[in-house]
N, C-alpha and C positions, 0 to 999 in steps of 0.2 A: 504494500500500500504506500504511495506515494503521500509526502507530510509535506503542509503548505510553513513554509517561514516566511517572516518578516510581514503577515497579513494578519494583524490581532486587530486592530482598529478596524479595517471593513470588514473583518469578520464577526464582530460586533457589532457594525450598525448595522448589517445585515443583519445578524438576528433580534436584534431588539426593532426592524422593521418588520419582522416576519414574524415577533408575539405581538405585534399591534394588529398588522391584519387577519391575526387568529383571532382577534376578539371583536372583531366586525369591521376593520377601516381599512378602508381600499388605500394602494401605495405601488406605484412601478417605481423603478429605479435604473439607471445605466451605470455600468463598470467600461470604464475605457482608461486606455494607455497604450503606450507604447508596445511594440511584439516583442511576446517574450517575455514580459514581464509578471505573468502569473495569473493573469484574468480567468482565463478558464479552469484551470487549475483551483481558483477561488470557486465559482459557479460549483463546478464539478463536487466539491470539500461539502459543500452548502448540502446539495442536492439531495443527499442520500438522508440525510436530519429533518428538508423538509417534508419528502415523500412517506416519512415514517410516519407523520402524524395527520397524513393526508393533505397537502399543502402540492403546491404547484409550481416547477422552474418551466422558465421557458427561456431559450438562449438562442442567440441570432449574431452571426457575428455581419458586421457594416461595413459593405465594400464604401472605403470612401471615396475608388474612383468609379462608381457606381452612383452615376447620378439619374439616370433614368425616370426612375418610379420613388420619389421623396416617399412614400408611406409602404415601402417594399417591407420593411423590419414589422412593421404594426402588424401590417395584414401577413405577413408567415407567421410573428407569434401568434395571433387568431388563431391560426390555422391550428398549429398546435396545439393549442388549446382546445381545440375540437377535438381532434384526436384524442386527447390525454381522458376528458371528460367522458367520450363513448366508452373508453380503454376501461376507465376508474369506476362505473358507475350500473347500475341494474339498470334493465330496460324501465320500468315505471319511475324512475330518477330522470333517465335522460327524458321522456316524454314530458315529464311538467317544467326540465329545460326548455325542450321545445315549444311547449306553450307559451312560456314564458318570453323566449323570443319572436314568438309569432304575436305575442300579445303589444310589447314592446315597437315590432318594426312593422305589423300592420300588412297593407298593400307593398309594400317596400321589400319585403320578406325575398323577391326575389333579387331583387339587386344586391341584397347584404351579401344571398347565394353567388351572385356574379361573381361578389369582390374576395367573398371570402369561401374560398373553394372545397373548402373540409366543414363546413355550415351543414350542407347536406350529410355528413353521417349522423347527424344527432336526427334529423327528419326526412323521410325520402321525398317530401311534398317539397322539400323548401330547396325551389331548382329554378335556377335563373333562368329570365323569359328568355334569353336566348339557345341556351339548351333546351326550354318548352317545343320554342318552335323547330327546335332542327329535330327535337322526338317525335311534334305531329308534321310534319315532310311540310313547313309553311315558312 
């Protein structure tokens, strides 16, 4: 097992952000630096402490000559977060997720699908008009 040094302080406030949003408060956060310097390595340490108690990492690393798509990072940890959610949860959990997002995005429900392409494993309904039309030949 590989031992992280010289990370006591973000690995502190890391976890004293992650018993805040155990007790209901939402919180993202970015780790960035220099290559090489132990970012993942930190993520990685986290990871397995907060999966334990049912908790959620989601990690992306940022081309920053990757200017293309500004909200490329959001919409893959989304995506992850779909997946992680179908992975972690009984079917009658994810269904009042799904509700829950259908309740939330409405008519819109399929554009969230466009944007966010793992949407669809929590509901097989929730499928972008454009995949609608290319299923009914329109």
């Amino acid at each position: 097992k590989e031992k992280l040094y010289g990370r006591d302080e973000e690995e502190s406030l890391i976890t004293d952000a992650f018993c805040r949003v155990s007790r209901g408060k939402s919180e993202a956060f970015f780790i960035s630096g220099f290559s090489g310097c132990g970012k993942s390595m930190l993520v990685n340490t986290l990871r397995a402490r907060v999966n334990v108690v049912g908790g959620y990492v989601i990690k992306h690393k940022f081309d920053a000559l990757s200017q293309e798509r500004s909200l490329s990072g959001v919409i893959s940890a989304v995506n992850q977060l779909c997946l992680m959610l179908k992975d972690r949860n009984t079917p009658p959990k994810i269904a009042l997720l799904a509700n829950k997002l259908r309740d939330e995005f409405g008519a819109d429900i399929g554009l969230l699908a466009r944007i966010v392409k793992n949407v669809k494993v929590l509901s097989p309904e929730f499928v972008s008009p454009a995949a609608a039309e290319e299923a009914g030949g329109g």
